[in-house]
C-alpha positions as CSV (number, residue, x, y, z in Angstrom):
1,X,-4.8,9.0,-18.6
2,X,-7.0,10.7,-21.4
3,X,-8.5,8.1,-23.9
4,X,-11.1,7.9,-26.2
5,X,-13.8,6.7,-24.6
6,X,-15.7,3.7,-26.3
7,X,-18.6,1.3,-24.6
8,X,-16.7,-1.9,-24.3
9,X,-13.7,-0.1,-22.6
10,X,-15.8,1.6,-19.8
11,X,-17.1,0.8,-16.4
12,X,-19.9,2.4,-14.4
13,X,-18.9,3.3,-11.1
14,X,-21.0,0.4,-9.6
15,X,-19.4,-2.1,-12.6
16,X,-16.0,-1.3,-11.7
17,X,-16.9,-1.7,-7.5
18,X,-18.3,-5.0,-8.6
19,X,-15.5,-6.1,-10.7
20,X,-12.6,-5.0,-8.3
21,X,-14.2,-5.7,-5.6
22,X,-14.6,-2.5,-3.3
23,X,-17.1,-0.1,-2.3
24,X,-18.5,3.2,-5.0
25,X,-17.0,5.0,-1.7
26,X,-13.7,3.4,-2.2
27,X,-13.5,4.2,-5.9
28,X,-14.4,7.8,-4.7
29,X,-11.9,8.0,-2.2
30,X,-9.4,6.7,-4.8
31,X,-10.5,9.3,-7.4
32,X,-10.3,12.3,-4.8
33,X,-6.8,10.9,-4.0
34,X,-5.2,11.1,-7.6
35,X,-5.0,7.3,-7.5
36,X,-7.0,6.7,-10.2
37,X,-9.3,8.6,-12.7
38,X,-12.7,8.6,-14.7
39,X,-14.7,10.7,-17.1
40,X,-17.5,12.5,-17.1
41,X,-20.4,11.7,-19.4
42,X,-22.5,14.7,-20.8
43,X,-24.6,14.0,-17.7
44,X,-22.5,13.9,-15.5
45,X,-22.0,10.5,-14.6
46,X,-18.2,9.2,-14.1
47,X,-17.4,6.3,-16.4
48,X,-13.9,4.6,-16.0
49,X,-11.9,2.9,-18.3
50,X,-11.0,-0.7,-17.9
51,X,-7.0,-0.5,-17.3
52,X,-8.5,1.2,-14.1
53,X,-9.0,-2.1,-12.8
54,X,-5.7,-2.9,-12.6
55,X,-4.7,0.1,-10.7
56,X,-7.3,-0.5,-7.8
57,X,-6.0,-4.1,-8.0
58,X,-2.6,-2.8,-7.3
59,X,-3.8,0.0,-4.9
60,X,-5.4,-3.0,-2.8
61,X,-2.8,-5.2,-2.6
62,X,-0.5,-2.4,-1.8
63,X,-2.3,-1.4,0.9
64,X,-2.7,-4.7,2.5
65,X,1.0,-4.8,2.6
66,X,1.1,-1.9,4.6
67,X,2.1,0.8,2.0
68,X,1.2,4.0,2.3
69,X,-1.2,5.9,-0.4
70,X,1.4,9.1,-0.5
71,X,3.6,5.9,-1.9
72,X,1.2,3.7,-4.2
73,X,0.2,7.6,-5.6
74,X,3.9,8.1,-6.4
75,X,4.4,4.4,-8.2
76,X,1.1,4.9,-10.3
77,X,2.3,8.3,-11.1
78,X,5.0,6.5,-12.7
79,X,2.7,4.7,-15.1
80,X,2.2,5.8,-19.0
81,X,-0.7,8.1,-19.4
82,X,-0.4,7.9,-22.9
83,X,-1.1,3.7,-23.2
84,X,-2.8,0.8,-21.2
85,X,0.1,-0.4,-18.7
86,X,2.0,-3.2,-19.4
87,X,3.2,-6.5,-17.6
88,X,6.8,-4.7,-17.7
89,X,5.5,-1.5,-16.3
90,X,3.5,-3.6,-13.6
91,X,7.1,-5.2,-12.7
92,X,9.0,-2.2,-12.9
93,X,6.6,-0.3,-10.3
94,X,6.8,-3.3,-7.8
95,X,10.3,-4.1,-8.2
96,X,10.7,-0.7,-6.2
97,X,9.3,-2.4,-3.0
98,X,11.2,-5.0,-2.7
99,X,13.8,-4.3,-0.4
100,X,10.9,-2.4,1.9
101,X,8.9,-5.2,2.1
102,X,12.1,-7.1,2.9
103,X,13.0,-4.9,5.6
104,X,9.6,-4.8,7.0
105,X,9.4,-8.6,6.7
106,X,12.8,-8.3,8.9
107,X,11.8,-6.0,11.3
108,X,8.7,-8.0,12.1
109,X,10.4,-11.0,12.6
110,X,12.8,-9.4,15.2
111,X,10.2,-7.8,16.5
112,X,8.3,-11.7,16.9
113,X,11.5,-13.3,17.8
114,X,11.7,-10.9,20.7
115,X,8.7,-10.6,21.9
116,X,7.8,-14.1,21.9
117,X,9.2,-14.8,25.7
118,X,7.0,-11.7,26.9
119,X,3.7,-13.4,24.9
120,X,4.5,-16.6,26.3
121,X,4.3,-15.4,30.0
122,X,2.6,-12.2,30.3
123,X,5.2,-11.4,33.4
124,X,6.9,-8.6,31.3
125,X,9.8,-9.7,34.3
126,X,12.7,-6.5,34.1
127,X,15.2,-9.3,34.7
128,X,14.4,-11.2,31.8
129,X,12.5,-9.2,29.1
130,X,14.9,-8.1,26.1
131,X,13.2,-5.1,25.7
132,X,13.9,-3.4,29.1
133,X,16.7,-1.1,29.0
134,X,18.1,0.1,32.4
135,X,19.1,3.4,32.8
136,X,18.3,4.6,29.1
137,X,21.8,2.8,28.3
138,X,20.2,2.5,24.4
139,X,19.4,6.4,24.4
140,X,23.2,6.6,23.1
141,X,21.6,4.7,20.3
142,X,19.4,7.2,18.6
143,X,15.4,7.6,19.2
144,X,12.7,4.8,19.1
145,X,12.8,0.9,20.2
146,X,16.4,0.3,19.5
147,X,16.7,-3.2,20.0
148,X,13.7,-3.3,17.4
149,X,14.3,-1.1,15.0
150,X,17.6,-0.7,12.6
151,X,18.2,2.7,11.3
């Protein structure tokens, strides 16, 4: 991400917490990750450039979907170094999620739909609960909650 650095297109670290809306600490975190990156002045202060906002816009919202940082590292590694991201390259990278976040949106509504009888009760009766599984009869099935979880 090497640009030439210029006043208006730079953030302090505290500018760019303000502005996105997460602790120095997080923009630290973020740095030591290889999410995002700054500059170094001639003393040594870290200045960031204003695309960056973006990327810890789409690191947040990433995360609050439940996607790993291994993941959001390997989208934003996908960006253009060379140029300020587009709206394309913004659609591109989350256009690659899609069918994760519908299977997770899938699996969580199994997983509601079948453990709604067990909320609603609290017995957690063997007789009636759609999780229990006598005699490990879904071992045959693979690993892991079966009935909860496609492969």
């Amino acid at each position: 991400m090497s640009r030439a650095p210029s006043k208006h297109s730079e953030l302090t670290p505290g500018e760019l917490a303000v502005r996105a809306g997460v602790a120095v600490s997080a923009l630290h975190f973020y740095e030591r990750e290889g999410l995002i990156e700054s500059r170094r002045t001639a003393g040594n202060q870290r200045r960031y450039h204003r695309d960056v906002l973006r990327r810890v816009a789409f690191i947040r919202v990433s995360q609050s979907l439940g996607i790993s940082l291994a993941r959001i590292r390997e989208a934003l590694d996908g960006l253009p170094d060379n140029r300020v991201a587009t709206k394309a390259d913004w659609a591109r990278l989350s256009a690659h999620w899609r069918s994760d976040l519908d299977a997770r949106i899938d699996q969580l509504e199994r997983l509601r739909d079948q453990l709604d009888g067990c909320i609603g009760c609290g017995c957690l009766s063997l007789k009636s609960c759609a999780l229990y599984n006598p005699q490990d009869e879904l071992s045959a099935n693979g690993p892991g909650p079966r009935r909860l979880v496609r492969s």
